[in-house]
N, C-alpha and C positions, 0 to 999 in steps of 0.2 A: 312091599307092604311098608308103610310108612309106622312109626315109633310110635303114634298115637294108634293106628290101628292097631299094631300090638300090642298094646297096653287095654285097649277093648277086650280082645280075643281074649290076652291073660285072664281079664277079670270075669267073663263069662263062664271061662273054665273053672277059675277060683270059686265062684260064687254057687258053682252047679253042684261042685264037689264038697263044696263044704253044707250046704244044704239038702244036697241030692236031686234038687231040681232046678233048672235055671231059673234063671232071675226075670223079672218082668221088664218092659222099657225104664218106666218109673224108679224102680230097685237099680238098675245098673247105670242110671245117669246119676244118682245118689253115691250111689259111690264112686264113682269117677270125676263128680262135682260137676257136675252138665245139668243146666237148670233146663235144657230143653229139652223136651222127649222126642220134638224134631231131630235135633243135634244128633243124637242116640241113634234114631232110625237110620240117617244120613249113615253113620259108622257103619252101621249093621249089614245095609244095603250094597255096603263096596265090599264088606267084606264074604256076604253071599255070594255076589256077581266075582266073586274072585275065587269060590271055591273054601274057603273055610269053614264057612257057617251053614247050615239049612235052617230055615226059618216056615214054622204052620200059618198061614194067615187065619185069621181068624180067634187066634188062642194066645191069650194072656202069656204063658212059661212056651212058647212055640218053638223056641231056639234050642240047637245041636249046632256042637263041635267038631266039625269033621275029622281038619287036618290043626295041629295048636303051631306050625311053623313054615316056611317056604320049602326046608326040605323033606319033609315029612311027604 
């Protein structure tokens, strides 16, 4: 996992828990300064196909945390 991908994952987790529900595309390139919501997806995408994340198509809050580190 690259520094930036984890700084993704953190914030995903951060933002779920401090909300109670995850964050939208839009809401989590906001806060990680990503003006693109492509950019975002691109994150999102490596780090599903890599096992951290599950992601609902279709739905706005679609994102879970599986695992928040490599040895987990």
């Amino acid at each position: 996992m690259t520094g930036r991908q984890r700084v993704v994952l953190e914030e995903v987790a951060r933002l779920t828990a401090a909300n109670g529900w995850p964050p939208t595309i839009r809401e989590l390139g906001e806060a990680l300064g990503i003006s693109s919501t492509n950019g975002v997806r691109r994150h999102l995408e490596v780090l599903e196909k890599k096992g951290f994340i599950t992601r609902e198509p279709g739905t706005a809050r679609g994102l879970k945390v599986i695992k928040e580190t490599e040895s987990e």
